[in-house]
N, C-alpha and C positions, 0 to 999 in steps of 0.2 A: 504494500500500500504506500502511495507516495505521501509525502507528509508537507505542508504547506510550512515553511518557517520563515522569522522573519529575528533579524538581531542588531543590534548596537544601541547605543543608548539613545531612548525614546521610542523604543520600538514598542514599548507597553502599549503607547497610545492607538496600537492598531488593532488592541481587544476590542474596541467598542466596535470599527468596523467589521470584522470576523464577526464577532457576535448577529451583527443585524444583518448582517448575508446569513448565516443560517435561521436567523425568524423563529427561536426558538416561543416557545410556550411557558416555559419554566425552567431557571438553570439551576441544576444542584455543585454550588461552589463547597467544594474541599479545601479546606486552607490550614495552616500553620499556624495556633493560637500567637505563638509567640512573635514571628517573624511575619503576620501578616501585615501587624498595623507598623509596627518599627523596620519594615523596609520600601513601606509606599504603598506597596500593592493594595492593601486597604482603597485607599483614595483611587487607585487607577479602575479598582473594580467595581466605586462604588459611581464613579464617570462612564464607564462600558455599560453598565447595569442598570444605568438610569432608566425608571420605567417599565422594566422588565421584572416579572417574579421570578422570586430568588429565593431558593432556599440552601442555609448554609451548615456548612457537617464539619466538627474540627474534634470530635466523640470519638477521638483513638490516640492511640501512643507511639513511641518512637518502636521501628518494628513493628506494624500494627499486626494483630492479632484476629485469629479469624472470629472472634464475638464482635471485634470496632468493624471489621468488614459486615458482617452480619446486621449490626444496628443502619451500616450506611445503605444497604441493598432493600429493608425495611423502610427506610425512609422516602428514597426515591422513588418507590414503586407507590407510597401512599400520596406522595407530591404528584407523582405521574409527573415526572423531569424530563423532557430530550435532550436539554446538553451539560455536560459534565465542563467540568472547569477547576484541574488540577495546580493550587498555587500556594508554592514552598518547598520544601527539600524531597527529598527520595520519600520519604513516607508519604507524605500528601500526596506526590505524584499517583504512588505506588496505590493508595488506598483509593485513589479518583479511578484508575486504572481497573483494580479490580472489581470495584462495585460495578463501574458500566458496564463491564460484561457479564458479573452473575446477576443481576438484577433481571434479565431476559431469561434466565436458563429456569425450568421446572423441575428439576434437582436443587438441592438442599446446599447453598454455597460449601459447605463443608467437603460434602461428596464431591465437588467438582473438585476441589485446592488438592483431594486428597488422590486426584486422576482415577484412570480410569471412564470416566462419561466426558463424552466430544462436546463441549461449550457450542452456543449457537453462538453468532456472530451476535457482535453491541449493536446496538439499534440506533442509542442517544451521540451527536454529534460529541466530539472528544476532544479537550483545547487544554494545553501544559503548559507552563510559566511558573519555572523554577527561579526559585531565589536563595539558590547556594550554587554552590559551583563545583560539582562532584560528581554526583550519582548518574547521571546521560537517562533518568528513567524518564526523561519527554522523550525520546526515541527510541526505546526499545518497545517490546511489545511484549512483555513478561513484568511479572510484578513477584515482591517478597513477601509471604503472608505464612506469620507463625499457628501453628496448633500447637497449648503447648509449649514444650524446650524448643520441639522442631519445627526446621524452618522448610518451608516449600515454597516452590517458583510455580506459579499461575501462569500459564502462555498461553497465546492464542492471536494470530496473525491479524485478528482485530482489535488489539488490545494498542493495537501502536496510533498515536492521537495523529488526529487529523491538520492538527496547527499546533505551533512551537512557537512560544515568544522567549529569547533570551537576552534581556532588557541586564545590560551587567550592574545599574544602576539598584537593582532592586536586591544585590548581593550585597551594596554597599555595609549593609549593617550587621552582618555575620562577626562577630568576636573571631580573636585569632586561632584559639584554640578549632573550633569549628572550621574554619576557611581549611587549618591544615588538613585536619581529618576526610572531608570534603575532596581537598587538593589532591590528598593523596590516595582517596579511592579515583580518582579518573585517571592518574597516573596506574595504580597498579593494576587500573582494567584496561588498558592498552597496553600494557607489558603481557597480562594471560592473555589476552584476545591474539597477540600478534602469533604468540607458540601455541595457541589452542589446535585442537589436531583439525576444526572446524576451520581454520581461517582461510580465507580467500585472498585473491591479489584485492579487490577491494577494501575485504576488511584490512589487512596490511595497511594498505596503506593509512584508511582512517589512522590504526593506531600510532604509524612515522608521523602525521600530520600533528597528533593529541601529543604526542613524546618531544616532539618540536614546539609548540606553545608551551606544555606544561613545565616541562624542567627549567625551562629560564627564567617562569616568572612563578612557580610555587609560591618560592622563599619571598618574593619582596610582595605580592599578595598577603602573605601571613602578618610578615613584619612591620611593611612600611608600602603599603597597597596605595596605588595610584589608578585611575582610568584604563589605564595600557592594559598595566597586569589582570587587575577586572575582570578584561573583556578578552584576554586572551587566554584565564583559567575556565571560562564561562564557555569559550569554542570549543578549548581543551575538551572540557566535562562533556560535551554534544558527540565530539569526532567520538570520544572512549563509548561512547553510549551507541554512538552510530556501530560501531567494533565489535563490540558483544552481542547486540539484536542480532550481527551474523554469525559470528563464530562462538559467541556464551563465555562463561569463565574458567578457569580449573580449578585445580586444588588447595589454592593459596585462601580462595574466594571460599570453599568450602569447609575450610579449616577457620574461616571468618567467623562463621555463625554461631558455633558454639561457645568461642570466645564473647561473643557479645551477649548473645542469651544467656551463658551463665555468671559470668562475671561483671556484667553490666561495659564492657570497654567498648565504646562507639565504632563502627563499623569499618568505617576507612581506618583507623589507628588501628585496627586487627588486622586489618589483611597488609597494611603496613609491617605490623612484627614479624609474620612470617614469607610474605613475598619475596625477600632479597636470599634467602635461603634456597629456593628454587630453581635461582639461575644456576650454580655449580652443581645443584640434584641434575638435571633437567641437560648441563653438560654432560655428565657421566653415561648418556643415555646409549643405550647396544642394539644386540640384533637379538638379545632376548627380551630385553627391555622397551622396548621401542612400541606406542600403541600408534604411532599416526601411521596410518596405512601411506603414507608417500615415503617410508622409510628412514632411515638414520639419518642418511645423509641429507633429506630435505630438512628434519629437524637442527642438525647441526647448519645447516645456510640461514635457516630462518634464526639461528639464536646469534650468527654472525652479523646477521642486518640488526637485531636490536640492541647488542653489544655497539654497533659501529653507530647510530643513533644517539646510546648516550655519551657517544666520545671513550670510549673506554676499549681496554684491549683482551681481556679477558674475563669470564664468568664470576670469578673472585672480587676481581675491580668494579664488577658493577652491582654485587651484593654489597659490596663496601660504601661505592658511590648513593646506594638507595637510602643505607643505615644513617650514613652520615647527614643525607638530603633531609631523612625523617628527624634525626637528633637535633639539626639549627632551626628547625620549623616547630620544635617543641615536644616532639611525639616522642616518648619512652620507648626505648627499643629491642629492650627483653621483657620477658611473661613476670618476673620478680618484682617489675616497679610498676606491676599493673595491678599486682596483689594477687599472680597466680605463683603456684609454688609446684616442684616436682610432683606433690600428691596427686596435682589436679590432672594432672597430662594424661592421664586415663582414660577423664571422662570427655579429656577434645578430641582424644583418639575415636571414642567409639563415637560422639555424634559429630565428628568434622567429618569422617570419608565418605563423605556423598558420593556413591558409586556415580552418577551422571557427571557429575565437579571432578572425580578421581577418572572418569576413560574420555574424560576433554585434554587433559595431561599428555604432553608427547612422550611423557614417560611413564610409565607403571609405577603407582606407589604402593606401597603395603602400608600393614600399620605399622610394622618395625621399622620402614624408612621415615613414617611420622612421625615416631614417638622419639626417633633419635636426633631427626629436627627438633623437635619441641625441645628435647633434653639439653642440645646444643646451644640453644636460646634462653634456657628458662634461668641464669644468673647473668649472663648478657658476659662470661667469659671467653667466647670467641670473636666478639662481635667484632675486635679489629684485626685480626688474625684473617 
């Protein structure tokens, strides 16, 4: 499905016209309690909306949950809503996302998240305008919805929005903490997208595109953010988004979830800790080891373009280059100073190996290949080694 977008600053202003090309009936707006009114979007939706009924759903939490999915899918079908209007970070996205699709389905949103029954297509026009600059979920067509410890991916080829507004202006207000986590989930979804056994010369290249914004201006976004950086972590976070809608994530993104579900550590700072670790697994890869059916040696070309991307000459130097990216942008970068300790490495084992997340991997993981990452990491003694 082709996706209409529109970016740079003031491009907000072009909700009100999208909005009355589609002639909707009633919009059911999904938003970010926090970052609705303290990044503008408040005012630009309440100028777009003029007129229009509106009803608004903000009745979930970070990671939303299939009960906050369940109350939004409740709602919109009593409003009888046609368009969706996702605005805020990856959850908001993610929760506009999935309501518009189970909302039409005569299965029990549960039974659908939990697969198995083919979703009908959304019905309700579908409009994203994110205000962080990480998650790319205004262009994927998959959404995160927990049951539960566990997390599940919702997809559905109509799940991907019909319009995009990336207005960098409405990230303005992201704390720094946030901007990195953020930064550095669209960073490490262009790093698994580009080795995912899924990727294409298109996706490819999104992620050289995303790897080329994002590494140069991560850091002065966190620290000392200007327009520029803005608007070039705001492409970044689209291109990473554009990446994964085709080739998905791996293992790194998998080994994410249970870090954040059970220890509460936000989502990009997890796949942060263990991503740099992957590039010298991920080198060591063979002809027994090897799951991308183009074989070894496509895996090793492909891990040579994204070594030569970040400037760097070998698999070690650019675990090194990510750690150190994550340490001056603030992110902790062992499992110890996030408050996990060797006990725990257990229980990420058994719910991070998302067999879908582990045979996206160009390399075969086990859990003893996880657990001795994890172990690697978990006092942060290797980390400049």
């Amino acid at each position: 499905m082709p996706q209409e977008l529109y970016s740079g600053y003031g491009s907000v202003a072009r909700l009100g016209p999208v909005v009355r090309k589609a002639r909707p009936e009633c919009v059911f707006l999904v938003f970010d309690k926090g970052a609705f009114a303290k990044s503008g979007a408040e005012r630009a939706a309440d100028r777009a909306l003029d007129g229009i009924r509106r009803v608004g759903f903000s009745d979930y939490v970070v990671n939303p949950r299939i009960e906050d999915i369940t109350r939004g899918v409740e709602l919109l079908r009593t409003e009888d809503c046609d368009m969706v209007i996702g605005v805020g970070g990856g959850s908001a996205m993610d929760t506009a996302k999935s309501v518009s699709l189970l909302a039409v389905q005569d299965s029990e949103p549960v039974a659908i998240v939990r697969g198995g029954i083919e979703p009908r297509p959304r019905q309700a026009t579908l409009v994203m305008v994110p205000t962080t600059a990480g998650t790319g979920s205004e262009s994927t067509h998959f959404s995160v919805v927990y049951i539960g410890a566990e997390k599940y991916s919702l997809a559905h080829p109509s799940m991907l929005a019909d319009t995009v507004i990336l207005d960098p202006a409405l990230t303005e207000s992201m704390p720094p903490y946030l901007a990195a986590c953020t930064g550095m989930d669209a960073v490490c979804q262009a790093i698994e997208s580009w080795w995912s056994v899924n990727s294409t010369a298109e996706s490819r290249e999104y992620s050289r595109q995303s790897l080329a914004l994002g590494i140069p201006n991560l850091e002065k976004a966190v620290a000392d953010p200007d327009r520029g950086a803005r608007e070039c972590m705001l492409l970044a976070s689209n291109l990473a988004g554009r990446a994964i809608n085709i080739a998905r994530t791996t293992v790194a993104h998998a080994v994410s979830y249970p870090i954040t579900s059970l220890f509460g550590v936000p989502h990009g700072h997890a796949v942060a800790l263990t991503l740099p670790w992957f590039f010298e697994f991920n080198d060591r890869v063979d002809d027994d080891s090897v799951q991308d059916r183009r074989g070894v040696e496509h895996v090793r070309l492909v891990l040579s373009e994204i070594l030569e991307a970040l400037g760097v000459g070998s698999a070690r130097e650019a675990r090194r280059l990510i750690v150190d990216l994550a340490r001056r942008i603030g992110l902790a970068a062992n499992l110890s100073d996030v408050g996990i300790g060797r006990d725990d490495i257990d229980a990420i084992v058994r719910h991070g190996l998302s067999p879908h997340r582990a045979e996206n991997n160009p390399r075969r993981v086990s859990a003893e290949d996880l657990r001795e990452i994890l172990e690697r990491i978990s006092d942060g003694a290797d980390l400049d080694g």
